[in-house]
N, C-alpha and C positions, 0 to 999 in steps of 0.2 A: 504494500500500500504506500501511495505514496503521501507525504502530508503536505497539505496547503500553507504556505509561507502567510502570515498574515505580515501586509503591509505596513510600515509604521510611520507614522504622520509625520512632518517637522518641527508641530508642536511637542506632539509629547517626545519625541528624540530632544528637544532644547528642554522642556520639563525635567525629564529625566538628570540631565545636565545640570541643571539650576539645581537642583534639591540634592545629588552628591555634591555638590559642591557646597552649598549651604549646610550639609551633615557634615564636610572635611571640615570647614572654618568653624563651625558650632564645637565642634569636639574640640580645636586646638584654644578657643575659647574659654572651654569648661577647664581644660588642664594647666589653660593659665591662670585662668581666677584660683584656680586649688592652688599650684604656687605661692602665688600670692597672698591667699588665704593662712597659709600656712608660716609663711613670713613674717605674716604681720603678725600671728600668735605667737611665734617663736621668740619675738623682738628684735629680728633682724631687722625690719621696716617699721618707718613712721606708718601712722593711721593715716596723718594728712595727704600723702601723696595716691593713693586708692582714686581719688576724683584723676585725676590725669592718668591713672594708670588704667583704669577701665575705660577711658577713650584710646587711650595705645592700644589696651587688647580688644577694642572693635576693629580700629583699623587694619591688625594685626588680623585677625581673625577673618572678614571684610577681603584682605589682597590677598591671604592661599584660598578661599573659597572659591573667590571671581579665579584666580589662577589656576585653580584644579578645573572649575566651570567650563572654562573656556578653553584649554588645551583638551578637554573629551567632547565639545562642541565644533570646535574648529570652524564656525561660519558666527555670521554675527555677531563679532566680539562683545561691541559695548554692553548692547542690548544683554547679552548671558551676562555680563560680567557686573551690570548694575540691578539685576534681578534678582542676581545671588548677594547681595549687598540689601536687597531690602529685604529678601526673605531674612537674611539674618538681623536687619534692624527692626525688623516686627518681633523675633522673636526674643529677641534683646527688650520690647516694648510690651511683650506680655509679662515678661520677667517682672517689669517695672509695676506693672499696674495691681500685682500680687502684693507686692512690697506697702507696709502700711509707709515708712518715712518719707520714700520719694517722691515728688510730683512727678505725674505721667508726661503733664506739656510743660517743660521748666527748658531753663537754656542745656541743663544737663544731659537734656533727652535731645536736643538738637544736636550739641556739639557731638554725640556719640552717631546720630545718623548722619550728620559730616563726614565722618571721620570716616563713616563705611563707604562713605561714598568714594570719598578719596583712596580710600584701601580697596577700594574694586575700579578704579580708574585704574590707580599703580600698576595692581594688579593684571589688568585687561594689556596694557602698555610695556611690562616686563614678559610678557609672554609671547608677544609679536614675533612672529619668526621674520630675521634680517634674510633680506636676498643677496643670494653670497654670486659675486660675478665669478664666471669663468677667465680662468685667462687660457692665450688660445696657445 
């Protein structure tokens, strides 16, 4: 018997894309807030720097996402590459809205979806394959 190949759309091939790639930067997120977490109990780190360091680890998180994203995409970069930047700023945004201390729309929640933004531009941008000339 032979089996029917079922055809697979553009969409969901770039879905597909978006969301490992949003699970690669989610996860290197999670293991850096644990770091960090960790640090700051330990006493190796101040308290105060945690506001700048969790905009570092969206952006951080934000440029391997879009970066994984878009080298298993390989066609419309930006587009994958700032998709996977807002699925990870949404879920960075339900985080927040769980949390009794922080405001959901404060500058805090902006400047972290900046930063993913810019971490999935970076991203999109270090991944670009250079055209390498022949010489003859």
């Amino acid at each position: 018997m032979r089996k029917i190949e079922e055809k697979k759309s553009p969409a969901r091939i770039a879905l597909r894309c978006v969301l490992a790639g949003a699970a690669v930067g989610l996860l290197l997120e999670i293991v850096l807030f644990a770091l960090l977490a960790a640090a700051v109990s330990g006493g190796v780190m101040a308290e105060e720097y945690m506001m700048i360091l969790t905009v570092a680890v969206a952006f951080l998180g934000a440029f391997v996402g879009s970066f994984v994203a878009v080298r298993r995409h390989g066609t419309h970069l930006l587009p994958t590459g700032l998709a996977t930047a807002a699925v990870l700023f949404l879920i960075i945004l339900l985080g927040t809205a769980f949390n009794d201390n922080a405001s959901v729309l404060g500058s805090f929640t902006f400047a972290k979806g900046l930063a993913s933004a810019l971490g999935a531009v970076v991203g999109v941008m270090i991944s670009l394959r250079r055209k390498t000339r022949r010489r003859a």
